[in-house]
C-alpha positions in Angstrom: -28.4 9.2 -3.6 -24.6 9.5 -3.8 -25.0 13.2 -4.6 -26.9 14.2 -1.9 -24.0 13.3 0.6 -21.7 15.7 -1.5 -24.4 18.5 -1.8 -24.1 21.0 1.5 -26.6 23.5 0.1 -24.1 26.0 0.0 -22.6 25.8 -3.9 -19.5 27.6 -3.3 -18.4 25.1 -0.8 -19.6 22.3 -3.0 -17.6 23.5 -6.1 -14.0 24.4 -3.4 -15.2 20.4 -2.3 -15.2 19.3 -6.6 -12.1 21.3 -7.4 -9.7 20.0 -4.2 -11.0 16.2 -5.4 -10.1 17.2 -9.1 -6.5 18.0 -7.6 -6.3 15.3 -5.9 -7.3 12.7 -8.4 -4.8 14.6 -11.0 -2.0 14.4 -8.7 -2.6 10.7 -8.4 -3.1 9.8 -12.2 0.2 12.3 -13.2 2.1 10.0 -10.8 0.6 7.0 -11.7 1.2 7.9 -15.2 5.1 8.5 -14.3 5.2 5.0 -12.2 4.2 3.3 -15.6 6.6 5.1 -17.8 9.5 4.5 -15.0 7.9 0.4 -15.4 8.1 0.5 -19.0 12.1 2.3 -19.2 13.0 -0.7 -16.4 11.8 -3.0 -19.0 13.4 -2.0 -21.7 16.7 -2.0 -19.6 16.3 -5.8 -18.5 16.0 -6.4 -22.3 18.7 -4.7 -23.0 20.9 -6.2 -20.8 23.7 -8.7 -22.3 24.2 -10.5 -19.4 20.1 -11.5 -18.4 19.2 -14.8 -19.0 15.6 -15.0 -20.8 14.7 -17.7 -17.6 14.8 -13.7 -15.6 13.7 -11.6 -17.9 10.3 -12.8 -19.4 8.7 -13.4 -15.7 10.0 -10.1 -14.9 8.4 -8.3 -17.5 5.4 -10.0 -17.1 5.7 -9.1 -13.5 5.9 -5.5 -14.9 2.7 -5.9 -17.0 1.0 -7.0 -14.2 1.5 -3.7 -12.1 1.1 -1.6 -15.0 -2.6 -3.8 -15.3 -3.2 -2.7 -11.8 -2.4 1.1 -12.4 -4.8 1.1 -15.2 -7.7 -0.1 -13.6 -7.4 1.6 -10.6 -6.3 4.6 -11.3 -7.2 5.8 -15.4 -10.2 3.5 -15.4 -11.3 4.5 -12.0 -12.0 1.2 -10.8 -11.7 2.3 -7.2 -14.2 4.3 -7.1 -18.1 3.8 -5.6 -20.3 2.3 -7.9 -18.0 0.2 -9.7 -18.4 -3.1 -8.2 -20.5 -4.9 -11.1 -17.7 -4.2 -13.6 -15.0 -5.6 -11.1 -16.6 -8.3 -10.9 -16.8 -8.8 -14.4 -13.1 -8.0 -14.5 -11.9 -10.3 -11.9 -14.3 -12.9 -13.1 -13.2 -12.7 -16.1 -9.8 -13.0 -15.5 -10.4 -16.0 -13.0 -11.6 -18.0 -16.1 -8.4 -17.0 -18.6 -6.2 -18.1 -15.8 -7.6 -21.6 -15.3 -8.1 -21.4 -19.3 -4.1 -21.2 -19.4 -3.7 -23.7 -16.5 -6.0 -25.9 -18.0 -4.5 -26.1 -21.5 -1.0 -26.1 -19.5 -1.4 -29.3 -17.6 -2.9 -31.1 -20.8 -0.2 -30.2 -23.0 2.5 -30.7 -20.6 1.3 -33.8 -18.6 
């Protein structure tokens, strides 16, 4: 059903449609890409700083991760586009449980 809406009947404009979405989805995993190397070198640097106390550093890398996460499920893993939603919620689910896992294990060790 989702092809029909991207079929015109005419295949040349259909493949000029393909190509132009190709582009575009390369231009946005090539900057994506660079946004995560950028991510990674501006970790490194907050290691590599004498003067950072670990109290700054370790949330802020794991601050880091956590974008880097985000690029790779929207944007390598495609999790933005249609069709996708059973997996997401598998994802998000997923994740909902580690977190109170953590939380959970957290407050019984700590309290």
């Amino acid at each position: 059903m989702a092809n029909s809406q991207l079929n015109s009947g005419n295949p040349r404009v259909d493949i000029e449609y393909r190509r132009k979405k190709s582009a575009e989805e390369m231009k946005q995993q090539v900057v994506s890409f660079a946004l995560m190397i950028f991510l990674t070198l501006i970790a490194f640097a907050a290691v590599a700083m004498k003067g950072a106390s670990a109290w700054f550093v370790v949330p802020f890398i794991l601050l880091l991760a956590a974008v880097q996460v985000v690029f790779q499920l929207y944007y390598f893993m495609h999790m933005k586009h249609k069709g996708h939603e059973a997996p997401s919620m598998f994802l998000y689910s997923g994740l909902l449980v580690g977190l109170i896992t953590i939380l959970a294990f957290t407050t019984i060790i700590w309290w």
